[in-house]
N, C-alpha and C positions, 0 to 999 in steps of 0.2 A: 504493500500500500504506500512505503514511502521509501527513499533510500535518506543516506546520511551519509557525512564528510566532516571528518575533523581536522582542525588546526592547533597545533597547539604555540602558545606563547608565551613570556616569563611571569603573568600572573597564575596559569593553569591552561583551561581549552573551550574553544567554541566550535559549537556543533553548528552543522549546517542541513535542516532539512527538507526535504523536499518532497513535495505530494506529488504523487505520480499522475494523477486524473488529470491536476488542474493545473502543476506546475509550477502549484503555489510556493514558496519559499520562508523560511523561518528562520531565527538564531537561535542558539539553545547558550547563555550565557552566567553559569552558575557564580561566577566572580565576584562580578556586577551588585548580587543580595548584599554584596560585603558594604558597600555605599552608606546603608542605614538612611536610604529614602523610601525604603517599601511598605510607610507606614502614611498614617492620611497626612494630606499636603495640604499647606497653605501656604498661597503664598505672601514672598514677603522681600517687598523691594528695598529693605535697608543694606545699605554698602559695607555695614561692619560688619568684618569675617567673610568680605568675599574674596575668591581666593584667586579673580579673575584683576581684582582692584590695582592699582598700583602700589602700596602698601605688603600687599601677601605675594601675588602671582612670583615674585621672582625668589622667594622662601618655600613656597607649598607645592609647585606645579614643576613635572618630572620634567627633565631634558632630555636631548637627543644622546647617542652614546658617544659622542663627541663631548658632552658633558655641557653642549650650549642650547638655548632656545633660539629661535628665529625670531629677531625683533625688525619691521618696517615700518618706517613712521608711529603710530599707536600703536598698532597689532603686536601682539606677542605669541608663536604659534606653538606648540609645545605636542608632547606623546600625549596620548588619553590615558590616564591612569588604569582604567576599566573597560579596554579596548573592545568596541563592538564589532571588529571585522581584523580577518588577519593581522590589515594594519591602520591603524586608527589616531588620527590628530587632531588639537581642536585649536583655534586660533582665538585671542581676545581680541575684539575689535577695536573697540574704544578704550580710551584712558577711563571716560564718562562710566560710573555704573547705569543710570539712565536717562542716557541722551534723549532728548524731543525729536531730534532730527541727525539723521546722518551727511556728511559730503561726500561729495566722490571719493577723493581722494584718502577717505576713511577706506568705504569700501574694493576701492584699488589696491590700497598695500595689504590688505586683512586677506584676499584674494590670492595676491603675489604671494605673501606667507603660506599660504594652502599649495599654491605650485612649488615653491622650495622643496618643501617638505616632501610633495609627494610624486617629484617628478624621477624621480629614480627608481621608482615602484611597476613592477610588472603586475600584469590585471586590471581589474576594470577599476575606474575612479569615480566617486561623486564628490560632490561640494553640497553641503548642507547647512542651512541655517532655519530652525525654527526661533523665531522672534515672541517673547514674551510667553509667562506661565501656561495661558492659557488656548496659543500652538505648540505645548509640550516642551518646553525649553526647561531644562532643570533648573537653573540659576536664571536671573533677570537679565544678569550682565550681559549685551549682545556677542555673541560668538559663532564659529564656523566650525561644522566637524566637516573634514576630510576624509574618507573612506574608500581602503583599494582592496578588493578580494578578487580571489581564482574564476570566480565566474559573476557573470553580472546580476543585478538586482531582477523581480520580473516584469517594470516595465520597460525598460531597455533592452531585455533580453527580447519581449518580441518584436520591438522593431530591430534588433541583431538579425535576428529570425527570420523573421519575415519580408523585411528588408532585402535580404540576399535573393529572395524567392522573386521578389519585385524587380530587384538589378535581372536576375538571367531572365528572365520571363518577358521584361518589357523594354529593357537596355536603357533604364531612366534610373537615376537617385529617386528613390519614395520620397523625401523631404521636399526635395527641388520641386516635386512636381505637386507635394501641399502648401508651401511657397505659391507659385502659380496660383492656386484654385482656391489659395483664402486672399488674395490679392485681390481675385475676381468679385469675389463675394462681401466683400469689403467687411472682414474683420480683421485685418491689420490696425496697430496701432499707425496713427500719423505721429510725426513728429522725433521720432528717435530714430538712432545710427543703425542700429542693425534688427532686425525682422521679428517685431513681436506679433501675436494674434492671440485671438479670443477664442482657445481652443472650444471646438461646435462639438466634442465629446468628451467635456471634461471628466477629468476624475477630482479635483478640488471644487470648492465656491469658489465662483468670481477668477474661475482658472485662466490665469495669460501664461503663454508659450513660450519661448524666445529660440529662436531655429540659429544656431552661430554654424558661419561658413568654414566650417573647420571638423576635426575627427577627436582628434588627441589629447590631454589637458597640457601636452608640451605645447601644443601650439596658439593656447588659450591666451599667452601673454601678449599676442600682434591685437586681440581686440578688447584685450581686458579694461581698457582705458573708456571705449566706447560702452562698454556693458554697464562700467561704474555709476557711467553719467545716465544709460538710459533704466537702470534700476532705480535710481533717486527720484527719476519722472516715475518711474509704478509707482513707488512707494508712495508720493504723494496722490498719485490718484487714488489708490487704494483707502488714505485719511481722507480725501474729498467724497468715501463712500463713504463713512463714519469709521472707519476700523485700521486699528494699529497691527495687529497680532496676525502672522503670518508664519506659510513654511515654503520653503525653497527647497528645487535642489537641484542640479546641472551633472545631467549625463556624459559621460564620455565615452569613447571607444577606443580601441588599439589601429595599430598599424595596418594589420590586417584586416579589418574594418572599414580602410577608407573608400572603399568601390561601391558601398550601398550604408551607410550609416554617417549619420551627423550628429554630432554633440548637442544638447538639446536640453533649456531650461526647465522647468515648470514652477509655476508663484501660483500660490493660492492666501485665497482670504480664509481667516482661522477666527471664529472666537465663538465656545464650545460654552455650552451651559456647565459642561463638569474641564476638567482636567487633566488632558490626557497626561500617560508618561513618554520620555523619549521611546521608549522601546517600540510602544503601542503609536506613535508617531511613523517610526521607521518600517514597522510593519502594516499601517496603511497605506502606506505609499507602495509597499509589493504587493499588496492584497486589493488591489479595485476597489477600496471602501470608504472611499471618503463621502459618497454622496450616503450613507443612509442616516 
């Protein structure tokens, strides 16, 4: 009914499983209980004792085995102590524990800090940030996890999949050719650098797209500058709907991927009568569930 795959790492191991029907995918991460947040949450946006703060982050939070963290402008990017995928990092964005508003140039280096870190990494990559308690974000502090494992998440995996099915079948990019057709249809965003849309099948609220002309997350650094600036324009549309609280996250692919796959954002609007956890965050995003 399911197979499994483990990794193991210097806190213990993470199971990987997978439902054979659906293809659904899971993490199995016993470490993680060790945290002492599996009890009821509230939350709580005071700065003392965070450990993302400028005060603690450079005393509390693990380094790389070089013995340094990644510092770019604000951002500080460091190992996940509680790592939820092979390999796991998480970046503090702001000096701010809670900012009103982000700059670009915030979220350009907090970015850059994610590619340092995780450009030496074979396997697939995402970039994730859940914004505020209640899109799942443990701590208030804004931050980015970077995640790379042996095989992709499941919705990337089936445009991996089915993508390839698409290249030999019709000798087009499947992106390129919903580029075209939501061009046509006119849910693109106007007004920014590179190609957002109002996905017509979302799996988030209020889900925008962002299609970047690229494969890889090496090569994510030639438009990172443009993404900075046209995420600042979501985010305040997103406040111009009433709502702060959000979850991200930007796909990528490998090398052998670039004949039928594109890197590929998704922003959705979050703000949940209850609270979710990260985990339960992470696994909506593989599991088709966000609309119930």
């Amino acid at each position: 009914m399911f197979t499994s795959f483990k990794t193991e790492h210097a806190s213990g191991f993470i199971e990987y499983r997978t439902e054979e029907l659906t293809e659904l995918k899971t993490r199995i991460c016993p470490e993680r209980l060790k945290r002492g947040i599996g009890g009821e949450y509230t939350p709580s946006y005071d700065r003392e004792g965070c450990p993302f703060c400028p005060a603690l982050i450079n005393k509390v939070t693990p380094v790389f085995p070089d013995g340094k963290r990644i510092n770019i402008g604000e951002s500080v990017t460091f190992p996940n102590l509680y790592p939820f995928a092979a390999y796991h990092v998480v970046t503090a964005i702001t000096h701010e524990h809670t900012p009103l508003k982000f700059t670009p140039k915030q979220i350009e280096d907090a970015l850059l800090g994610q590619i340092n870190a995780l450009k030496d990494q074979t396997g697939y990559v995402s970039i994730n940030w859940n914004y505020l308690p209640s899109a799942g974000a443990s701590l208030p502090h804004p931050h980015l996890q970077g995640l790379c494992d042996h095989c992709p998440d499941t919705l990337p995996a089936h445009y991996l999949s089915a993508g390839a099915k698409y290249s030999e079948l019709y000798g087009k990019r499947y992106f390129e050719q919903v580029r075209e057709f939501e061009l046509q249809n006119m849910r693109d965003l106007s007004g920014t650098r590179l190609f957002w849309y109002a996905n017509p099948v979302p799996i988030g609220e209020r889900e925008i797209r962002c299609l970047l002309p690229l494969t890889t997350l090496q090569e994510f650094s030639r438009v990172i500058e443009d993404f900075a600036v046209d995420l600042i324009t979501i985010l305040k549309f997103y406040k111009e709907l009433g709502t702060s609280a959000f979850n991200m996250a930007i796909f990528f692919g490998r090398d052998e991927d670039r004949g039928h796959f594109s890197a590929f954002c998704v922003h959705s609007y979050r703000a949940l009568t209850r609270t979710l956890s990260q985990h339960q965050i992470l696994l909506l995003w593989n599991g088709y569930t966000w609309n119930q």
